[in-house]
ROZAVEX-662472 format. One line per field, with one value per residue (C-alpha): residue number from 1; x, y, z; residue in three letters. Coordinates in steps of 0.2 Angstrom, whole numbers, plus 5000, padded with zeros to 4 digits. Example, Ala and Ser with C-alpha at 12.3 -4.5 7.8 and 13.67 -1.06 7.14 Angstrom:
2
resi <- (1|2)
x <- (5062|5068)
y <- (4978|4995)
z <- (5039|5036)
resn <- (ala|ser)
This chain:
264
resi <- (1|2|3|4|5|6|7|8|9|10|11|12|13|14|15|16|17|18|19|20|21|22|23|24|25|26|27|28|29|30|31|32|33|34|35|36|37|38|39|40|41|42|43|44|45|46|47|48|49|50|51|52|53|54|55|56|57|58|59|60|61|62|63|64|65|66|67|68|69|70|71|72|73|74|75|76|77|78|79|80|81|82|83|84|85|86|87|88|89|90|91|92|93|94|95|96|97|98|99|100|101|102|103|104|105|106|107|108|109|110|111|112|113|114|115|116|117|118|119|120|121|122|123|124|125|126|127|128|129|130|131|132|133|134|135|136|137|138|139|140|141|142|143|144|145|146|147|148|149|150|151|152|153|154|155|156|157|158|159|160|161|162|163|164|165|166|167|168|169|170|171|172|173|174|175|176|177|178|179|180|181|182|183|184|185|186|187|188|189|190|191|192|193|194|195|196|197|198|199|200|201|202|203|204|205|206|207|208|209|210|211|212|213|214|215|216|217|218|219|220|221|222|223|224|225|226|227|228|229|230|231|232|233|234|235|236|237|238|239|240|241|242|243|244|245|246|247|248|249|250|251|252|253|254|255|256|257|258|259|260|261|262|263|264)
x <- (5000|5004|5007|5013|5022|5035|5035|5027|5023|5013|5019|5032|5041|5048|5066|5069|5085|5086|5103|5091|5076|5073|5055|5049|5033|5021|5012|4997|4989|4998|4992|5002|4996|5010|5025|5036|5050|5067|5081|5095|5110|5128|5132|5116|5119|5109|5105|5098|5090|5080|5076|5068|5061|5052|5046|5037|5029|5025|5016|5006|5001|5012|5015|5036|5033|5024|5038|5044|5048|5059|5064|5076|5078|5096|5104|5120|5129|5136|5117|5112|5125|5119|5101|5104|5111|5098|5085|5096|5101|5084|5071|5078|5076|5087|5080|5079|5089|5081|5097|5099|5106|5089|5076|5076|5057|5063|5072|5083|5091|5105|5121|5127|5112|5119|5120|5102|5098|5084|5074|5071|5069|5056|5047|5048|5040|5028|5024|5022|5014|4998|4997|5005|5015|5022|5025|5036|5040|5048|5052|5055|5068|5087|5089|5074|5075|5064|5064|5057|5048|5039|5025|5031|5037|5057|5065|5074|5083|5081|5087|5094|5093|5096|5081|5070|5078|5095|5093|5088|5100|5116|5108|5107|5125|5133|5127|5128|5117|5102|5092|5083|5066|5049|5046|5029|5023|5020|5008|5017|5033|5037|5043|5047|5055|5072|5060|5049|5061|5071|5053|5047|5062|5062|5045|5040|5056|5054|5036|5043|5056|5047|5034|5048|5059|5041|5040|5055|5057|5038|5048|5060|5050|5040|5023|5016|5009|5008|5016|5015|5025|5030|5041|5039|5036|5025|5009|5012|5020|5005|4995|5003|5003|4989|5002|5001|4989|4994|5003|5007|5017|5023|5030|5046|5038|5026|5040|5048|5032|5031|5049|5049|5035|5041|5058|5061)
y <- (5000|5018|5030|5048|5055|5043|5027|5011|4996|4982|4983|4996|4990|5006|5005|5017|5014|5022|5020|5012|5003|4998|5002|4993|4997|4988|5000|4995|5007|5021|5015|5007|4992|4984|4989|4981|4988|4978|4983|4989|4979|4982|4965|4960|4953|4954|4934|4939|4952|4943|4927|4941|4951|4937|4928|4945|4946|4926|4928|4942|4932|4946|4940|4945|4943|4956|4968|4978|4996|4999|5015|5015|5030|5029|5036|5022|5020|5002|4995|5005|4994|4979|4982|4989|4970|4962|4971|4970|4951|4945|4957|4961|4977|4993|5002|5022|5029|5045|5060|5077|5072|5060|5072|5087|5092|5099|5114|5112|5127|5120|5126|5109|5100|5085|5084|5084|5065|5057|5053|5072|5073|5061|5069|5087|5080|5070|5086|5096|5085|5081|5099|5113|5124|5133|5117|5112|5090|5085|5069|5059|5045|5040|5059|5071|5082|5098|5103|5118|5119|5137|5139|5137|5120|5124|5115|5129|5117|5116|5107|5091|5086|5069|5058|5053|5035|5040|5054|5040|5028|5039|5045|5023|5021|5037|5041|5023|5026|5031|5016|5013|5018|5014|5028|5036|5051|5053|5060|5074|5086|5089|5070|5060|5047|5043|5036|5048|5061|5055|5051|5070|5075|5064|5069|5085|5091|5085|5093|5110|5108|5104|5118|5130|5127|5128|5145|5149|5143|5154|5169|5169|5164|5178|5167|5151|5136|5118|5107|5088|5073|5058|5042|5029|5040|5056|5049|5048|5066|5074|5068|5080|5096|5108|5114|5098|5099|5080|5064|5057|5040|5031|5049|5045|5028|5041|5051|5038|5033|5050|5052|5036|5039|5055|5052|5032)
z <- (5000|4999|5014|5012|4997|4995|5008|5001|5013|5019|5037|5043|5056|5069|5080|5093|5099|5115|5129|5141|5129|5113|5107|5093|5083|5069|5059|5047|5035|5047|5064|5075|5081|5092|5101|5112|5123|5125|5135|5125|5124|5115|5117|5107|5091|5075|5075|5091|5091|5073|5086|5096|5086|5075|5091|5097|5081|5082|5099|5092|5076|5065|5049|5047|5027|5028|5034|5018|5027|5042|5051|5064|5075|5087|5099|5101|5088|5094|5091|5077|5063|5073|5068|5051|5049|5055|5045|5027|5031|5036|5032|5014|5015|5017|5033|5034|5046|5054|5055|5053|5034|5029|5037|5023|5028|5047|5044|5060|5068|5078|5076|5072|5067|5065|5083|5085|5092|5080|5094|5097|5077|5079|5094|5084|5068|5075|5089|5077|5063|5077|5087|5076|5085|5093|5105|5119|5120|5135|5132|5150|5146|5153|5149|5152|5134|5129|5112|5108|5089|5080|5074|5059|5059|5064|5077|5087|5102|5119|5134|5142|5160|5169|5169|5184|5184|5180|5196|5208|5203|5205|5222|5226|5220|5225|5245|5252|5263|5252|5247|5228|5232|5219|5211|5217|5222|5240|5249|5256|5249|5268|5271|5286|5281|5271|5256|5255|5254|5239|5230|5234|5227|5212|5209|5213|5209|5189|5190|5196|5185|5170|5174|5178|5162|5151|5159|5153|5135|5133|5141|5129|5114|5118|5113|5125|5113|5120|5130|5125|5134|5130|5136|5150|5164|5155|5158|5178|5179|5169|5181|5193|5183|5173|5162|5151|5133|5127|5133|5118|5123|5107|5100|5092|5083|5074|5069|5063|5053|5049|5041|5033|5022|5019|5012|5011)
resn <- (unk|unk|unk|unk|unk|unk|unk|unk|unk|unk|unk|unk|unk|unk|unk|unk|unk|unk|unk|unk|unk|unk|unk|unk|unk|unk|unk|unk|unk|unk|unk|unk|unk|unk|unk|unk|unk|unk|unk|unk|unk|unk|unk|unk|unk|unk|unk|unk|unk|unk|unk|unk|unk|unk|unk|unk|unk|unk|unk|unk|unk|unk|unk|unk|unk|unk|unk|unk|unk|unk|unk|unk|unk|unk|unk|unk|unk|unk|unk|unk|unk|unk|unk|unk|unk|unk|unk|unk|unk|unk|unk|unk|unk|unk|unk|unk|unk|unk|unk|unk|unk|unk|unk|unk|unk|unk|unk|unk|unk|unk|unk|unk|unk|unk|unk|unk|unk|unk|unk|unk|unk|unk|unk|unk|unk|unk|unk|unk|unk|unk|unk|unk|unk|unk|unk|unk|unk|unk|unk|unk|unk|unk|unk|unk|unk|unk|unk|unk|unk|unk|unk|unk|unk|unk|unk|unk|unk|unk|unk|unk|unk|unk|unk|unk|unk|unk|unk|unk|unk|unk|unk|unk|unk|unk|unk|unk|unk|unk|unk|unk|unk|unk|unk|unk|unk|unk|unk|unk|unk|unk|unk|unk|unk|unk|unk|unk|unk|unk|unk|unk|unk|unk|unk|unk|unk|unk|unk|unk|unk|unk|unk|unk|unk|unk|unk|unk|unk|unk|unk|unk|unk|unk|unk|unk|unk|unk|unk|unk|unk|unk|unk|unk|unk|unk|unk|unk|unk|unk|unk|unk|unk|unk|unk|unk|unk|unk|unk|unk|unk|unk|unk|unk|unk|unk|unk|unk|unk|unk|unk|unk|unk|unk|unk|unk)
């Protein structure tokens, strides 16, 4: 079938190749219909990750043979050769690689834009693809990234802090004697206990901090638009803030879409 200006498939598969997960998708007729999360491995080889891929789509009754389009969006380099392998060797086809280079249609504004990662290329084109903009994604994964795009479509930057998880498990490994704790949201910010505390400041501190930094970006913008988040953790920190228009959780994977039928 036909998608878009220029991708054809019968199935599209999507790789988001992240430092902590792999996120794969299934897209049929330009809705996603499966997706999976895998924890990202350098050590993985491309036999492997076939025998895994191919099982996930077994258990879901997905026909592989179907597979005729693959985008792959990555952020380590060490995995994204292995998975280019895979696909050529056993899906027979050449995926798309989402970079600053392959993605003509978002005007980037970067000084170097080939230092923009691709899964914040994704998370701009599809941001702005379903909401217009102007438009803030924050995008909570090992790193907590903003990007900032105009109304016109441009992507203009924006910011990288550590993530949620990667803040509570330096804290564990760092201070011996704080423990891992669950992240959830306790009752109070005022804690009493050595938990608590570190979950109030996991927590409410990446609420404020994601308000705060909003705040700022409009400031300097000069113009407010909206605020959409994605990744594993977006749909449990909206829950705790007015400021947020959309959680939108499988963002990059509909960039990826996006870009592959754009320009495969």
């Amino acid at each position: 079938m036909k998608n878009g200006s220029t991708g054809t498939y019968d199935l599209l598969m999507t790789i988001d190749i992240g430092n902590t997960n792999v996120v794969l998708g299934i897209f049929d007729k330009g809705q996603l219909t499966h997706n999976w999360r895998l924890t990202t491995s350098v050590s993985r080889t491309a036999d492997e990750a076939y025998i895994i891929i191919s099982s996930l789509c077994k258990a879901k009754q997905v026909d592989v043979s179907r597979i005729n389009g693959v985008a792959i969006g990555s952020v380590v380099p060490d995995m994204t050769s292995v998975f280019a392998d895979m696909v050529r060797d056993n899906f027979k086809v050449t995926p798309y690689e989402v970079r600053a280079d392959t993605t003509p249609s978002l005007k980037i504004l970067y000084r170097d834009p080939s230092a923009v990662g691709a899964d914040r290329i994704c998370n701009a084109v599809a941001g702005f693809a379903k909401h217009g903009g102007p438009l803030i994604v924050v995008d909570f994964g090992t790193a907590t990234t903003f990007d900032v795009i105009n109304e016109e479509g441009e992507y203009l930057g924006g910011l990288i802090t550590p993530g949620i998880e990667l803040a509570q498990k330096i804290l564990h490994q760092r201070a011996s004697r704080l423990p891992k704790v669950r992240l959830h949201f306790p009752e109070k910010v005022i804690a009493d206990t050595t938990e608590t505390s570190i979950q109030a400041g996991l927590l409410y501190g990446a609420v404020d901090k994601l308000e705060g930094l909003c705040r700022r970006i409009w400031d300097e913008l000069g113009q407010r638009g909206k605020i959409i988040l994605t990744g594993g953790l977006a749909p449990y920190i909206a829950e705790h803030s007015k400021m947020i228009d959309k959680v939108e959780p499988f963002l990059v994977l509909e960039g990826l879409r996006i870009l592959y039928e754009r320009h495969s």
